[in-house]
N, C-alpha and C positions, 0 to 999 in steps of 0.2 A: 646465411643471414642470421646473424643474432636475435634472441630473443630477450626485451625488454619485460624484464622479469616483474618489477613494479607497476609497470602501468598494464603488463597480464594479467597479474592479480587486481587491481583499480577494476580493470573489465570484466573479471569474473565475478565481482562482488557485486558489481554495481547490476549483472546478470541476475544474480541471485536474489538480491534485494529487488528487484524488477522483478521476477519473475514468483517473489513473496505476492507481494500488491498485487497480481492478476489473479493468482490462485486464492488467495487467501482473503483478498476484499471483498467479491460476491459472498464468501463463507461469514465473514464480521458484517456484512453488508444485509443478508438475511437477520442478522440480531435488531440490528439498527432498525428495521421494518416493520419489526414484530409488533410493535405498537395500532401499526397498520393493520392489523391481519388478524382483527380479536375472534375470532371463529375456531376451534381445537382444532378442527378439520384442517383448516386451511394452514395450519403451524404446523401440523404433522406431517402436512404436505411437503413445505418450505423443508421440514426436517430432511423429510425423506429425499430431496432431490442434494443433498452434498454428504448424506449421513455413509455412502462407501466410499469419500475421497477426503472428507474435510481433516481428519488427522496427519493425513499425507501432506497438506498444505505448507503445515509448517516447518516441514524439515529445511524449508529454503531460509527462513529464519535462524533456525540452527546455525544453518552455512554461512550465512553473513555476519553472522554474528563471531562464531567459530574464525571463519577467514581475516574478518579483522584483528582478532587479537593475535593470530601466527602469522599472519603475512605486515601488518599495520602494529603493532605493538605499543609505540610511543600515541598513536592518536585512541588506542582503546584507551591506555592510561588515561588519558588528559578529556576523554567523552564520556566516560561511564560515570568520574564525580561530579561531572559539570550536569550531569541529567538521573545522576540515580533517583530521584523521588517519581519521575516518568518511567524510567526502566523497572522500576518496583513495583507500580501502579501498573502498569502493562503487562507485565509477569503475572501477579495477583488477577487480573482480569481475565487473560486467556484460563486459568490454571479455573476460575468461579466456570468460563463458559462452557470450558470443556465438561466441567461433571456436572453443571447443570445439561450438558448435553445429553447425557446417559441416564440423568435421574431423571428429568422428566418422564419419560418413557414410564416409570416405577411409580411416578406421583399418584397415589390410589385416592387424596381427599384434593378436593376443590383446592384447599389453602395451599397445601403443599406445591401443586400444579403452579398455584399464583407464583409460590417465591421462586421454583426453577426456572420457570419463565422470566419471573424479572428478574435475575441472577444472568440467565440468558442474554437479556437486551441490556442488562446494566455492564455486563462483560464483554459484549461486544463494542457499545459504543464507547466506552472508557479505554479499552484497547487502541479501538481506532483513533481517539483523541491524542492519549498519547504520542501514538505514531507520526502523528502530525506536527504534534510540538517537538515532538524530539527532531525531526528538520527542521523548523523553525529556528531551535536554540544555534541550531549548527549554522543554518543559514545566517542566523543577526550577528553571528560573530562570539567566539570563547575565549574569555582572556584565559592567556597565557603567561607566565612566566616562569622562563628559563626551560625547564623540560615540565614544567606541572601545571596542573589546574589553579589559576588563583584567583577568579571568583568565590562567588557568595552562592551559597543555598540556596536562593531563591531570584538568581539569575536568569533561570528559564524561564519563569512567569513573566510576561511583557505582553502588552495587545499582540502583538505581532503573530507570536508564538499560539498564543491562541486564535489567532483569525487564518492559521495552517492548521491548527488541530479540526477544526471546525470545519474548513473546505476538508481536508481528508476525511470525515465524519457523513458530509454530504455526497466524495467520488466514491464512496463506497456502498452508499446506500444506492446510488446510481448503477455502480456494478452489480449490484443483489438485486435488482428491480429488472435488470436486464438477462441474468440468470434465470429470473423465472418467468420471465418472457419468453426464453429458449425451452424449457424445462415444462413447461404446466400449458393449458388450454381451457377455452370456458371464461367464466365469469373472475376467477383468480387470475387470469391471464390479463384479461382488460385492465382490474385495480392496478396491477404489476406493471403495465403502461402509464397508468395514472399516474403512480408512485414514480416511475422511471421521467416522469415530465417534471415534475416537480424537481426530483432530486439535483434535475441535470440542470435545472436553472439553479437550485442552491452551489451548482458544483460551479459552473462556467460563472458566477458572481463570486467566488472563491477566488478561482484562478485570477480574473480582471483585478481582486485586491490586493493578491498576494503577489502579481506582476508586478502591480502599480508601486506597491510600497517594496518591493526589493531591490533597486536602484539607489535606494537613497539611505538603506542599512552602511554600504561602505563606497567608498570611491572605488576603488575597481569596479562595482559592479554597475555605477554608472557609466563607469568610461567604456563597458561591454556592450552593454544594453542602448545607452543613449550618445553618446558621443559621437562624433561625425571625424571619418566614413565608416567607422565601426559594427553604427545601425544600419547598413544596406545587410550587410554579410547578416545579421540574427536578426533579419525582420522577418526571413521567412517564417522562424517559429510564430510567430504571430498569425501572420498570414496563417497559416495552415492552420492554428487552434480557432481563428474563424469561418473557416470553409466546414472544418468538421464539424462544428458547432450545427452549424447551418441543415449539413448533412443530418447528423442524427437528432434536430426537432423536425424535419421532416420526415423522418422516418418511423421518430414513435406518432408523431400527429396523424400520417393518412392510415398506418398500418398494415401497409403495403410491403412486399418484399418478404425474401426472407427473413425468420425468427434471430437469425444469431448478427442480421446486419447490428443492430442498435449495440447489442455489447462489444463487434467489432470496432465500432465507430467509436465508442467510450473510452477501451484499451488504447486508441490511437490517440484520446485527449492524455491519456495519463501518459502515453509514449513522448510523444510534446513535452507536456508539465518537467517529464524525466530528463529530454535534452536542453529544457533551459533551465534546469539545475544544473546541468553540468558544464554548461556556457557561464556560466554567474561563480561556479566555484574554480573548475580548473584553471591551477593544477593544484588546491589546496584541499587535504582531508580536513582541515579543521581553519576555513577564514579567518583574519587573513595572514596567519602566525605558524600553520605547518604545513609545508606542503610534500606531496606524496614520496617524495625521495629523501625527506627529511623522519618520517615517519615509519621507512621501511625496515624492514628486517634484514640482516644478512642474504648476501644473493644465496650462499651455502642453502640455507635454512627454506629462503624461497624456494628453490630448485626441488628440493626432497617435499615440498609440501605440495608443490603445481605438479607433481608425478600424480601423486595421488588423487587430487583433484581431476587431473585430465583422466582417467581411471572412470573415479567414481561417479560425478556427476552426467557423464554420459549413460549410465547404469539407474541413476536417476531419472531422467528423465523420460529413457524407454517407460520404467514400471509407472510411472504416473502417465502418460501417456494413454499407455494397456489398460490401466485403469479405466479414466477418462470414458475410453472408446469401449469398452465394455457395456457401462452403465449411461450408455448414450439416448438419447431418444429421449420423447415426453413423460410424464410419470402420469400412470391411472392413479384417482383419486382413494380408488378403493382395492388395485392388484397390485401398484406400484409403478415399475416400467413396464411397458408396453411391448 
């Protein structure tokens, strides 16, 4: 049986990029909180529970980024000019959080503390903003012409694009609220509930807008989503992002159950979210003007690339894993892990 080289690579990206947002959201998702959590104590806590994994996070970024320009070529062209001011601002943010992440530790005056900290929560949610809009753009549609980009500069700014930057803002502060649910105990543990109730209504009021208004961005995506008998087949994404829903405000409300139920139940909203993007765009990497065969690379060039991928990211995965399962378990407030 043949192997469908294009839409292996579509899967592995779409893997990686997936598999960014789970690892990396609670990590951007703890900045987003910090606001919450003005206590030193309680920051160094939140530090300490992702400070042996969170560099690791982002090499799934790397890879999606990486894979798209060698397997995708023609849609990196035509996405990096249509959103460089997000890509720059995203760049710039991770690059402030990270060394705010290592100075703080060093900050020996009150002030100093203030600005790596808010370097910290400035970095994180501006990241996450980004990342939002930058789907957004891609979702409202990229003009195109001929093989290039032929918008405007300031094509990505639109409500739309920000009312995804802002639900990403929100699912991620969701997933950091639910991390240290798993992670911490006590009086931090409670807030971290608090927080995790809150967020998950900011998030599940995100999805409901960003549902509501992505139907009427392009005609396909109505005739996916609304059109009759179309909507039998994608109603269950719905369905399911209500059951779950359901599930996890019960679950952070009586506080019953298992610690990691609530972020399991979150992962499955953002797992949803992730399959009706993919119901609304396939088979197009760039709506509604390229689609994935149009954008591909050479099979040759695929071929020599998915070796190495099928290689490495299994080698990935084990060491983040080993990680993970190492530094497992709740953190003391004053010896660390337990």
């Amino acid at each position: 049986m043949a192997i469908d080289l294009t839409l292996a690579w579509a899967l592995l990206l779409a893997f990686a990029v997936f598999t960014y947002v789970v690892l990396d959201g609670f990590d951007l998702g703890l900045g987003i909180l910090y606001p919450f959590f003005p206590k030193k104590q309680d920051r160094d806590l939140m530090m300490n529970s992702v400070a042996p994994v969170w560099d690791g996070n982002e090499t799934w970024l790397v890879l999606g980024g990486g894979g798209l320009f060698a397997a995708f070529p023609l849609a990196y062209a035509i996405i990096l000019p249509a959103t460089y001011p997000l890509i720059i601002a995203m760049l710039l943010a991770l690059i402030f959080r990270g060394v705010a992440f290592e100075f703080r530790w060093r900050a020996g005056r009150p002030f100093s503390a203030w600005v790596w900290d808010g370097a910290f929560i400035g970095g994180s949610t501006l990241a996450a903003l980004c990342q939002g809009m930058i789907l957004g753009t891609l979702l409202q549609g990229i003009e195109v012409e001929g093989r290039a980009y032929a918008g405007g500069w300031w094509d990505w700014l639109t409500p739309f694009t920000l009312l995804c930057g802002v639900s990403v803002v929100a699912g991620y502060a969701l997933l950091g609220a639910c991390w240290l649910n798993i992670k911490t105990e006590g009086a931090i543990q409670i807030r971290a509930r608090v927080a995790a109730r809150l967020a998950g209504l900011a998030t599940v009021a995100g999805i409901v807008g960003v549902s509501a208004a992505t139907p009427f961005l392009e005609t396909a995506y109505f005739e996916r989503w609304l059109a009759w008998p179309g909507i039998l087949e994608v109603a269950i994404v719905p369905v399911l992002v209500a059951a779950l829903t359901l599930w996890l405000a019960r679950a952070l409300s009586s506080g019953k159950g298992p610690d990691w139920l609530p972020m399991l139940l979150a992962l499955g909203l953002f797992l949803l979210c992730f399959a009706g993007l993919g119901v609304s765009m396939w088979p197009y990497v760039i709506p509604p003007a390229v689609t994935l065969q149009d954008a591909a690379a050479p099979e040759s060039s695929q071929m020599f690339m998915f070796v190495g991928a099928v290689v490495l990211v299994p080698i990935i995965l084990a060491y983040t894993a080993y990680a993970y399962w190492v530094f497992r378990g709740k953190l003391d407030p004053d010896e660390g892990y337990h």
